[in-house]
C-alpha positions as CSV (number, residue, x, y, z in Angstrom):
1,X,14.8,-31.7,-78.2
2,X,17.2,-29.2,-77.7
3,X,14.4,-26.3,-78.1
4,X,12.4,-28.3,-75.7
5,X,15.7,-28.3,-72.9
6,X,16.3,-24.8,-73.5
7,X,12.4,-23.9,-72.7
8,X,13.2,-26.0,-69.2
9,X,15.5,-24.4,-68.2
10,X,14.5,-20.8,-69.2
11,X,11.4,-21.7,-67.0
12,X,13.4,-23.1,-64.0
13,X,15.4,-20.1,-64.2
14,X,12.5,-17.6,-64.2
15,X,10.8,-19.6,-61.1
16,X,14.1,-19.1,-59.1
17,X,14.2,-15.5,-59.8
18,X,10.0,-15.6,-58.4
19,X,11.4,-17.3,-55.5
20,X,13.9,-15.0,-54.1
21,X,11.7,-12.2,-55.2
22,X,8.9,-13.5,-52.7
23,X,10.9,-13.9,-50.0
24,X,11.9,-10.4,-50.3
25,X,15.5,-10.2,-49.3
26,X,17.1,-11.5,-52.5
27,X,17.7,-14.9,-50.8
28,X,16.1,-18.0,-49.3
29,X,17.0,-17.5,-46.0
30,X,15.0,-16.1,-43.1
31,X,14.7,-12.3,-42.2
32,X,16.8,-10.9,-39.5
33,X,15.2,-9.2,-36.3
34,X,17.4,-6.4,-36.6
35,X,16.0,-6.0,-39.9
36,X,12.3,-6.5,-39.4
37,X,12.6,-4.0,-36.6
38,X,14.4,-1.3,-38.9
39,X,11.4,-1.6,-41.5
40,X,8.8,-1.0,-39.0
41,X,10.3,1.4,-37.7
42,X,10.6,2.9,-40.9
43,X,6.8,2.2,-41.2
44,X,6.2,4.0,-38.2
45,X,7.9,6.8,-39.5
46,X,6.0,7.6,-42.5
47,X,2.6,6.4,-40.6
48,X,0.8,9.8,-41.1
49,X,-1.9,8.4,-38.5
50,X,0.5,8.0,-35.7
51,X,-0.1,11.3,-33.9
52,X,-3.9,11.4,-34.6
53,X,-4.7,8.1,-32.8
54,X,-5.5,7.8,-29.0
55,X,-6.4,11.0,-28.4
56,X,-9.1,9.4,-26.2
57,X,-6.0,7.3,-24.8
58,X,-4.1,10.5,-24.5
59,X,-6.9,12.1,-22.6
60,X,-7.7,9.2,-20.3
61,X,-3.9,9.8,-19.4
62,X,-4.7,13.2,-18.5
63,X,-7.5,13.2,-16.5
64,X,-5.4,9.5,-14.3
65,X,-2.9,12.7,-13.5
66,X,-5.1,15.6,-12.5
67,X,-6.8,12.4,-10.3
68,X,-3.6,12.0,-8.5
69,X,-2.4,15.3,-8.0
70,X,-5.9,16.7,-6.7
71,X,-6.9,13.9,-4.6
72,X,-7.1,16.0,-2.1
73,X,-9.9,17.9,-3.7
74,X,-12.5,15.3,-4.2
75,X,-14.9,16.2,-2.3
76,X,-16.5,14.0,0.5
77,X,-19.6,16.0,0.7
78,X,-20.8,13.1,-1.7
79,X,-20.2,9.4,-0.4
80,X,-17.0,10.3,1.1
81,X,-15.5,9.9,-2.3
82,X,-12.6,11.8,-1.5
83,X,-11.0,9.5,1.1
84,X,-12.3,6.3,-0.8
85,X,-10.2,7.2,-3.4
86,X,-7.3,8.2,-1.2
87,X,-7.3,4.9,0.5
88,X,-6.6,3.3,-2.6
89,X,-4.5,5.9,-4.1
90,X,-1.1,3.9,-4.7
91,X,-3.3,1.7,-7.1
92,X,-4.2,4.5,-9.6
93,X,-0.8,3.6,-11.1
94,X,-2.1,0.2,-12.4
95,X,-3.8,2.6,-15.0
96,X,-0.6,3.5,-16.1
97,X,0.6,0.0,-18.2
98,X,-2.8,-0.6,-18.9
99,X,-3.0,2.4,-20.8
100,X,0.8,1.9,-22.5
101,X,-0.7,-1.6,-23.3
102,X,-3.5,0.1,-25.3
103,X,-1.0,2.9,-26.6
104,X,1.4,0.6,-28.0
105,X,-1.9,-1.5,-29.6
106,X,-2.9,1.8,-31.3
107,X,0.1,2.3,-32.3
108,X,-0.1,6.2,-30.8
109,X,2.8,8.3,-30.4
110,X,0.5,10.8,-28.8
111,X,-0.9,8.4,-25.9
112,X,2.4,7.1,-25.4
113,X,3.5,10.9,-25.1
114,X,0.6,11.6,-22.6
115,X,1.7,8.6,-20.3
116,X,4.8,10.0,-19.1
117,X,2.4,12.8,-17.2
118,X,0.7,10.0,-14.6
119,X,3.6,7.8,-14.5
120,X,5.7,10.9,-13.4
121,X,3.2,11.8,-10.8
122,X,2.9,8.2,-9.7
123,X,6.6,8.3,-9.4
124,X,6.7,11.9,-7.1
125,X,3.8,10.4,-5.0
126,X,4.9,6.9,-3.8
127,X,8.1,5.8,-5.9
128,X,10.0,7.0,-2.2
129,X,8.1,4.3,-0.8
130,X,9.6,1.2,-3.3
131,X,13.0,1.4,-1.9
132,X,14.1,-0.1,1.6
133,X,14.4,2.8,4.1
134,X,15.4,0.5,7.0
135,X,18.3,1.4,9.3
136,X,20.3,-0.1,12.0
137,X,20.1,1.2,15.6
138,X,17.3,1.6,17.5
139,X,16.5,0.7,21.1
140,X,12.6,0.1,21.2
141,X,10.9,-2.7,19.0
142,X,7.1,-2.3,18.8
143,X,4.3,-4.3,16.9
144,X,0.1,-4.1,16.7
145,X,-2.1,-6.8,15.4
146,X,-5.9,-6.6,14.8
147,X,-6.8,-10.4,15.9
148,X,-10.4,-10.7,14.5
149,X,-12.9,-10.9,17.4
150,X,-13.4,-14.8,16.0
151,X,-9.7,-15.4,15.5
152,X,-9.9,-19.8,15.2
153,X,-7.0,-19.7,16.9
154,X,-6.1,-17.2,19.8
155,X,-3.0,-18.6,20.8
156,X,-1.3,-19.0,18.0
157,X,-1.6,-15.7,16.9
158,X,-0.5,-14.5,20.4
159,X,2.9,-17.0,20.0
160,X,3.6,-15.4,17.0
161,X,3.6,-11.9,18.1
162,X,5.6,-13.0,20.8
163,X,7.9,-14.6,18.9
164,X,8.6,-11.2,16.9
165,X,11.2,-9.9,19.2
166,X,8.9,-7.0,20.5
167,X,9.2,-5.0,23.5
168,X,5.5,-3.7,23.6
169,X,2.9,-5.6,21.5
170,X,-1.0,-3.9,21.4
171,X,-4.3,-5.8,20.1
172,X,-7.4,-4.7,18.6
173,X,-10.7,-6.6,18.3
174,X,-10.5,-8.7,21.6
175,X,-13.0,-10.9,22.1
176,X,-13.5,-11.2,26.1
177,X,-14.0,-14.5,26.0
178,X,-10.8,-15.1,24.4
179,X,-8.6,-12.8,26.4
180,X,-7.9,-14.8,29.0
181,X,-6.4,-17.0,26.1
182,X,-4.1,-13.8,25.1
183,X,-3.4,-13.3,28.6
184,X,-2.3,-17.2,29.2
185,X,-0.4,-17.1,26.1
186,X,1.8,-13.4,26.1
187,X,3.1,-13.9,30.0
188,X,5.6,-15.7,29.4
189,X,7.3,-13.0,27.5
190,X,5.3,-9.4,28.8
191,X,5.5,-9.0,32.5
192,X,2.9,-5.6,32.3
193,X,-0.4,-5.6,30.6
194,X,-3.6,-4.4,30.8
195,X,-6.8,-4.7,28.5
196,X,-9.2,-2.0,28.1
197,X,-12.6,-2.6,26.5
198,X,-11.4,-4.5,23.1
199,X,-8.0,-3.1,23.3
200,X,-5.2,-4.3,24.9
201,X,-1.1,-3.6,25.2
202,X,1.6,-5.9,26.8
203,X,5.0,-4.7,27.4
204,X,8.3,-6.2,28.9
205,X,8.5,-2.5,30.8
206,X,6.7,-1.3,33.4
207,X,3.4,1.1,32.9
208,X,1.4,3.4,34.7
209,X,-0.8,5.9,34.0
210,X,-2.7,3.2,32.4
211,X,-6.7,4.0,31.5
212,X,-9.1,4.0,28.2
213,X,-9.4,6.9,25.9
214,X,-12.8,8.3,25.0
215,X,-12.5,8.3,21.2
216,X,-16.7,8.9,20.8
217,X,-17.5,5.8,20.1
218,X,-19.9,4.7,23.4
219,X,-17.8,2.0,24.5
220,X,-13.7,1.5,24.9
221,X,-11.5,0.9,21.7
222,X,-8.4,3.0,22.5
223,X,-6.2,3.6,25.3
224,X,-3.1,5.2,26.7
225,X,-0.1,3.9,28.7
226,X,3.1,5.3,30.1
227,X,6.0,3.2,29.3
228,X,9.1,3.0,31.1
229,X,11.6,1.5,28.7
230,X,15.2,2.0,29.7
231,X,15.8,5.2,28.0
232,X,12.7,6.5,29.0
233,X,9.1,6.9,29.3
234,X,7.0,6.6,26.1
235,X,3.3,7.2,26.1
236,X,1.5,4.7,23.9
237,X,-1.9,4.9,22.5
238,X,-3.7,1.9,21.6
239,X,-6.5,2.5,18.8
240,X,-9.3,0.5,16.8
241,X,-11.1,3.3,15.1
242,X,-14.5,2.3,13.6
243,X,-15.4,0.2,10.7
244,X,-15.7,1.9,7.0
245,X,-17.8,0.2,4.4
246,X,-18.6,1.0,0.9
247,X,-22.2,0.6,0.3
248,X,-24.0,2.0,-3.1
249,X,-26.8,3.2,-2.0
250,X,-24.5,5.5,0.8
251,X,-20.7,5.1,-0.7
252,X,-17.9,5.2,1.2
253,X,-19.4,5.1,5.2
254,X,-17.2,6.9,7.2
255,X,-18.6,9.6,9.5
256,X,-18.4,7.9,12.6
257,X,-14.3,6.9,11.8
258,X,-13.8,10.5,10.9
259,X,-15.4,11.6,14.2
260,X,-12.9,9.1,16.5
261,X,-10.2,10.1,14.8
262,X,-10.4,13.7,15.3
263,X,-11.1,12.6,19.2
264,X,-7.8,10.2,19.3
265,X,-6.0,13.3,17.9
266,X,-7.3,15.7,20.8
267,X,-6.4,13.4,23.2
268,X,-3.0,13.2,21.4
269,X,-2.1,16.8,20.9
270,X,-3.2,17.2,25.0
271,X,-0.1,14.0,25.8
272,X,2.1,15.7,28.3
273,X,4.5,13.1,27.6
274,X,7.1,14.0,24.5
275,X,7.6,10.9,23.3
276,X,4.5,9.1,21.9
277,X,3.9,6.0,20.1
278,X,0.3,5.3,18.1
279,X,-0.2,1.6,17.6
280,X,-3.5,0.3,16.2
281,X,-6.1,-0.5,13.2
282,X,-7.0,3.4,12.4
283,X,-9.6,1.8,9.2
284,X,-7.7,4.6,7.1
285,X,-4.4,5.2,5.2
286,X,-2.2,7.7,6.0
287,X,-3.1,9.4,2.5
288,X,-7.0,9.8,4.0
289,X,-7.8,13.1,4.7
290,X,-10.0,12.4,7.3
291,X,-7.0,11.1,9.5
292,X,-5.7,15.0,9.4
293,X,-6.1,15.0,12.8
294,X,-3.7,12.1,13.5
295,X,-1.4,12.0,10.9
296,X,-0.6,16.2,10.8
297,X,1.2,15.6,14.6
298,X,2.5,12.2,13.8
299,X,4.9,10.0,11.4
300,X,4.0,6.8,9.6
301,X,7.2,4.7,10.4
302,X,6.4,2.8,7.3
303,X,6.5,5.8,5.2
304,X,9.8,7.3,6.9
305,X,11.7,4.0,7.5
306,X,9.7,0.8,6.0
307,X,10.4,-1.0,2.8
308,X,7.6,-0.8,0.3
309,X,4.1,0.0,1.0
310,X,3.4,-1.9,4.2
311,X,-0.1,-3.1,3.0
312,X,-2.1,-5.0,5.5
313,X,-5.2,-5.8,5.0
314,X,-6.8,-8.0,4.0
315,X,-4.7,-10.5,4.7
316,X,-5.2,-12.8,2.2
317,X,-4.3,-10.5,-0.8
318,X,-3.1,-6.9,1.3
319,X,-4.7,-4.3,-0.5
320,X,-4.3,-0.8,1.6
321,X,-2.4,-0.4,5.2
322,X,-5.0,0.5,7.7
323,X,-2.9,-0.3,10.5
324,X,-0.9,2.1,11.7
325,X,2.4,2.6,14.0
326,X,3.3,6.4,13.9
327,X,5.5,8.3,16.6
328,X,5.7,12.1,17.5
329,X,9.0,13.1,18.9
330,X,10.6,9.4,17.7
331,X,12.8,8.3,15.0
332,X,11.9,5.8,12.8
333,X,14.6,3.0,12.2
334,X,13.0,0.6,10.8
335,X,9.1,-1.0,9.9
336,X,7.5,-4.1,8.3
337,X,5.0,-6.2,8.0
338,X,4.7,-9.8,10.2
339,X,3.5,-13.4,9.5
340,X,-0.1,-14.0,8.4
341,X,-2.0,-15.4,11.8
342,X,-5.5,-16.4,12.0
343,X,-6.9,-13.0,11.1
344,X,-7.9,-11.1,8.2
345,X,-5.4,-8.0,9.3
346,X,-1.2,-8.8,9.0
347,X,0.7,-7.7,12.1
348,X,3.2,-5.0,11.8
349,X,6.5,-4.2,13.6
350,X,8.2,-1.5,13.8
351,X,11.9,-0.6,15.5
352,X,12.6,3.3,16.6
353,X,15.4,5.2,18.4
354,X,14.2,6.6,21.9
């Protein structure tokens, strides 16, 4: 019996000393994070692998930087590929955590290296443009909507642009049947107006001067008007430059927007007016290079006093801002974008110092 007891207990004795040896840490109780993380770290460490994995990561890191800093040399003698790829340049740096994601899956200390090259970049590019640039002051508010030409509901929109507090508000896309709606709907708040082909402006101030802008298109979609706010006159340009599309069998389709935009940029650099205001749906970014024409003469009020990147269009998910208010001879206080209405484009506002 007492041989049989002491064979027990030798056994019970050896199965607690398995037991704590499987669970590794000399003790029944769970691992600590703090320790986990120490060991695999250490495993990290002497991973001989870790540099040799990803290169293919690491390159694909590369080449997402050399895209971003030499945008501008993608040609557009092919598709226009060049300013398809600068109007959705901001979005490039979605690459970046998709590629960490992939890095830290790979468990590659050279991928991870290579990321810091387009996130940098990114960063130089359009990090300026994730902070809040707004100021106080400024003595002229002014906003630009492109209604869709079969906008449900005409009115509506029109209240809420006049509801935004602007001075001077310009529309793109009017439908003539509907602008008698526009008219009906602003007077109340603008006193001056005047429509032009599909473009129109309404202001609380008086204008002269007033007539359409030959942009090369065969028909009216821009125009100019001298303002008279109370610290003084302001020409304003009213512009719906024409569609882009991206279509495979021709890529991105944008001769006859590059053509009108080199026009609206004549006509601007000719303003005998200092003080200029650009409102309108320009169907580009201000990162296009086809734009040159515009946006070498002029500021983005978004860019120099906006918070974030502005985007407006399309509404329902904003992917790029192809609506525009830029000033020459201005100051920028402040810019944003407005209330969804019933059209595929947001509104945007802007408030400068005369």
């Amino acid at each position: 019996m007492g041989g049989v007891q002491g064979k027990a207990v030798s056994e019970g004795s050896g199965m607690a000393q398995a037991y704590m040896t499987d669970t590794g840490n000399g003790s029944s109780g769970p691992e600590r994070p703090g320790s986990r993380l120490l060991r695999r770290l250490g495993d990290l460490r002497h991973d001989r692998g870790i540099w040799r994995r990803g290169i293919l990561l690491a390159l694909c890191a590369v080449l997402l930087t050399l895209l971003m800093i030499f945008h501008a040399q993608i040609p557009n003698a092919i598709g226009n590929l060049g300013s398809l790829t600068e109007t959705f340049l901001p979005w490039l740096g979605l690459g970046v955590p998709l590629l960490l994601a992939a890095a830290l899956l790979r468990r590659s200390a050279t991928a991870l290296l290579a990321l810091v090259l387009p996130a940098v970049v990114w960063l130089n590019l359009f990090g300026g443009l994730l902070t809040d640039k707004a100021g106080p002051g400024g003595n002229l508010t002014v906003a630009t909507h492109n209604v869709k030409a079969d906008n449900a509901d005409p009115r509506g929109t029109a209240r809420e642009l006049a509801d935004s507090g602007a001075d001077v508000v310009a529309l793109q896309e009017l439908k003539a049947s509907e602008v008698p709606s526009y008219e009906n709907a602003l007077s109340g708040t603008y006193k001056y107006h005047s429509v032009q082909g599909t473009v129109g402006l309404w202001s609380k101030y008086p204008m002269t001067g007033t007539g359409p802008v030959d942009i090369k298109m065969g028909w009216t979609r821009a125009m100019r008007s001298t303002v008279a706010t109370p610290v003084g006159d302001v020409a304003v340009y009213v512009a719906h430059l024409p569609s882009v599309r991206v279509k495979v069998d021709a890529g991105f389709t944008a001769g006859q927007r590059d053509d009108s935009a080199d026009a609206l940029g004549e006509a601007i650099a000719r303003e005998p007016v200092g003080k200029v205001v650009l409102l309108g749906d320009l169907n580009g970014t201000m990162n296009d290079r086809a734009l040159n024409a515009v946006t070498s003469q002029m500021r983005s009020t978004q860019g120099a006093a906006g918070d974030g990147f502005g985007f407006s269009w399309p509404a329902s998910f904003p992917m790029a801002r192809i609506d525009q208010i830029m000033v020459k001879g201005i100051t920028p206080v402040s810019s944003w974008a407005l209330p969804e209405t019933g059209s595929d484009h947001l509104p945007i506002a802007a408030r400068v110092e005369i």
